[in-house]
VEXDREN-2710 file (C-alpha; in Angstrom, 1 decimal):
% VEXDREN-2710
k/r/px/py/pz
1/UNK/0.0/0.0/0.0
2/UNK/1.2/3.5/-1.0
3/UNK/1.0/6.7/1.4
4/UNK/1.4/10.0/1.2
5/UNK/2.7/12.0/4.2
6/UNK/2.0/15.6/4.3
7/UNK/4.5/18.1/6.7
8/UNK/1.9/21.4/5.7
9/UNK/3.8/24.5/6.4
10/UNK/2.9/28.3/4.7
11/UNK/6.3/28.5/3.1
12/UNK/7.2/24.9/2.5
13/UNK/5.3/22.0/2.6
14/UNK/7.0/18.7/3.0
15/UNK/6.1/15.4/0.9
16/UNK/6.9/11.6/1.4
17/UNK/5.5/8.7/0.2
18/UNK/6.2/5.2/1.2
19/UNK/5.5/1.6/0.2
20/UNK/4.2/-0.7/2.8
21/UNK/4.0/-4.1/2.6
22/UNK/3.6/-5.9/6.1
23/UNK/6.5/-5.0/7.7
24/UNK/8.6/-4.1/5.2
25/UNK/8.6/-0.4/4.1
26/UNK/10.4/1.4/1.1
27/UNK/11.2/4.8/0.5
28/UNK/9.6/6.0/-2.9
29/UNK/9.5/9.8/-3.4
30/UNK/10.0/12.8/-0.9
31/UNK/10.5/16.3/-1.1
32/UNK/8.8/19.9/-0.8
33/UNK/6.6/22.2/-2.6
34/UNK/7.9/25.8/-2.2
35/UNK/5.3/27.8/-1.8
36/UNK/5.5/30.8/-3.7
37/UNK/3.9/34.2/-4.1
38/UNK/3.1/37.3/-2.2
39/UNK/-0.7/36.8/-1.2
40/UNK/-2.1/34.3/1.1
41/UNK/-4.8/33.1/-1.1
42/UNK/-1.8/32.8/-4.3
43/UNK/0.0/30.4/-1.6
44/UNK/-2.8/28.2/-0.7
45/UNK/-3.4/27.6/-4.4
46/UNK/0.6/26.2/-5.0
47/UNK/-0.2/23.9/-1.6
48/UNK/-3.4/23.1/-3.0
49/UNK/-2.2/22.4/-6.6
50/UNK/1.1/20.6/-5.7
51/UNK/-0.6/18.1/-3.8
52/UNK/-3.4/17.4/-6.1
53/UNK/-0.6/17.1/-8.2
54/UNK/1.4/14.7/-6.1
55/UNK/-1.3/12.7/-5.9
56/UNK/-2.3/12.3/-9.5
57/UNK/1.1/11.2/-9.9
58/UNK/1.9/8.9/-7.4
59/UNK/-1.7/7.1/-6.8
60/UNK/-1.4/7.2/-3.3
61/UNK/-3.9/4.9/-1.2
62/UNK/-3.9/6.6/2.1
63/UNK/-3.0/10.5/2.8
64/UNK/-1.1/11.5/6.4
65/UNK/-1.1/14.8/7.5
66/UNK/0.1/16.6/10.6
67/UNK/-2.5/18.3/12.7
68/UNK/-2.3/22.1/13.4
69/UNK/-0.6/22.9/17.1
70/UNK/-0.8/25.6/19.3
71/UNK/1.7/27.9/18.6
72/UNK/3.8/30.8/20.6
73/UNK/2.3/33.4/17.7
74/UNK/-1.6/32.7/16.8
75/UNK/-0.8/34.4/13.4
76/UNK/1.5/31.2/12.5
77/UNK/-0.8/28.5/14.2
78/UNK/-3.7/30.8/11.3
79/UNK/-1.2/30.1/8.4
80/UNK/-0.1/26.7/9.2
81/UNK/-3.7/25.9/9.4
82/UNK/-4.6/27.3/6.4
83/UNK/-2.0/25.7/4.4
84/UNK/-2.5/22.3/6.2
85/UNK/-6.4/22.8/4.6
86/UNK/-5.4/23.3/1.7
87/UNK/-3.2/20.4/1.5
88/UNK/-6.5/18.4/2.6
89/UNK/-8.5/20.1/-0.2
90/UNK/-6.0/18.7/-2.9
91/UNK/-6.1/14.8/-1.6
92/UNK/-10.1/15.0/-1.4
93/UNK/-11.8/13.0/-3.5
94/UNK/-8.8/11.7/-5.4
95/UNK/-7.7/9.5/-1.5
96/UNK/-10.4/7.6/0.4
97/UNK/-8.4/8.0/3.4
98/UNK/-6.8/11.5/5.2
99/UNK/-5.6/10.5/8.6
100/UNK/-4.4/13.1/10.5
101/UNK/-1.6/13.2/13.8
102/UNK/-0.6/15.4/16.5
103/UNK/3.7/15.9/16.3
104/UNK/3.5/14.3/19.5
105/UNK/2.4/11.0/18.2
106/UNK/4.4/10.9/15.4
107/UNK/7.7/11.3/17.5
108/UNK/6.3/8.6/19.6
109/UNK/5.5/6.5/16.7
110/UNK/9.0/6.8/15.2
111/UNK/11.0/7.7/18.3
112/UNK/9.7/6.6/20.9
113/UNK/8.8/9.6/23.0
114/UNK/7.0/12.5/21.9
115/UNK/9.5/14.8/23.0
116/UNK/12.2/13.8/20.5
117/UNK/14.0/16.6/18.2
118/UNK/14.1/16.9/14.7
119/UNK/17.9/15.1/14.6
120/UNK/16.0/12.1/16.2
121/UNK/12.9/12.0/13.7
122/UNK/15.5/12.3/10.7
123/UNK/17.5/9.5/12.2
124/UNK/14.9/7.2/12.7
125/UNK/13.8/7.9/9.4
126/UNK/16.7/7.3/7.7
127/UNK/16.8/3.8/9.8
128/UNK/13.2/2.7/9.1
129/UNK/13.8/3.5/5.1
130/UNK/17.2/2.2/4.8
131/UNK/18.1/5.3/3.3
132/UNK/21.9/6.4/2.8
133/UNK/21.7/10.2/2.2
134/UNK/20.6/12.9/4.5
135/UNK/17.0/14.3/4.7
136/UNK/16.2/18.2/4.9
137/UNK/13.6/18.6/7.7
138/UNK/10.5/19.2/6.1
139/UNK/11.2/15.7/4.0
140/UNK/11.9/13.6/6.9
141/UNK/8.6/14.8/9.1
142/UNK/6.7/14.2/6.2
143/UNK/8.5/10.7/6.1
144/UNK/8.1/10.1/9.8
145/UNK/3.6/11.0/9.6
146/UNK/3.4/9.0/6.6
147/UNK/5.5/5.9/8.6
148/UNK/3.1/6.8/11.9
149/UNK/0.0/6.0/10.0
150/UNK/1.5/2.9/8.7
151/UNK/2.1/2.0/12.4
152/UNK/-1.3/3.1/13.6
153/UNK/-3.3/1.6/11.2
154/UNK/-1.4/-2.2/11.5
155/UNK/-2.0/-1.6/15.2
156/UNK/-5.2/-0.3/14.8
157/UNK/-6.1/-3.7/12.7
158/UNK/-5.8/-5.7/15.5
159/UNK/-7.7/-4.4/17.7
160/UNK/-11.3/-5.4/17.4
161/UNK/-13.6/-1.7/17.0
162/UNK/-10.3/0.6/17.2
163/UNK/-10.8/2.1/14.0
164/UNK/-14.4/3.2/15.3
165/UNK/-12.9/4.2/18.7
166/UNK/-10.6/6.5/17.2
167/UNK/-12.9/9.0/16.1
168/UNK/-13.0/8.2/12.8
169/UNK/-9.7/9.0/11.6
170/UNK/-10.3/6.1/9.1
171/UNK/-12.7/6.3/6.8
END
């Protein structure tokens, strides 16, 4: 199964996508959309367009995407959630599933503790996908969501009702 994992951000919006097959999982494409232009709305169009894009391409299954936290300035927690809709806007309808995760449960999915720092996340990454050559750190969060949900949901398959339990973050 293919997924897509989604790092939104207002001025550069991370990409992965992995291969998972049982417990094997392979690295096939990451990188970033740089999101130009001077106005918001021009912005939210080059999220929304590069990952409607991405998709089309890659034929993703199953989307990841970090949710919004609180930050120190409410005018970049506004921004990050406005890009992080748009990113959602370009997988619907093209992606039965959108799951979405907190940072703190990725790093615990990938690290091991949700307080881990981005050295930790791009290391593990790197582990998990066998990969050689170093990761910039919009690339390797989108990596590590994409490699959480692949965790979740095999964990979540074993559990009788978990998938209703969680709130419907499947669909």
């Amino acid at each position: 199964m293919r997924i897509l994992g989604i790092d939104p951000g207002s001025q550069i919006t991370g990409f992965g996508i992995i291969e998972v097959d049982g417990p094997r999982y392979r690295h096939i494409h990451s990188g970033h959309i740089k999101v130009e232009g001077e106005a918001l709305p021009e912005k939210l169009g080059v999220i929304f367009e590069g990952v409607r894009a991405l998709v089309s391409e890659w034929q993703p299954r199953e989307v990841a995407i970090e949710r919004v936290f609180m930050a120190r300035n409410a005018d970049s927690a506004l921004k990050l959630g406005q890009a992080r809709g748009a990113a959602i806007c370009g997988a619907v309808g093209q992606v039965p599933t959108i799951a979405e995760y907190s940072p703190r449960e990725v790093k615990q999915a990938i690290v091991g503790k949700g307080s881990a720092t981005k050295e930790q996340i791009q290391h593990m990454v790197r582990v998990l996908l066998k990969l050689t050559t170093n990761l910039q750190p919009d690339q390797a969060d989108a990596l590590a969501i994409a490699l959480c949900h692949s965790h979740m949901r095999q964990t979540l398959a074993k559990i009788p009702g978990a998938r209703a339990a969680r709130g419907g973050r499947f669909r």
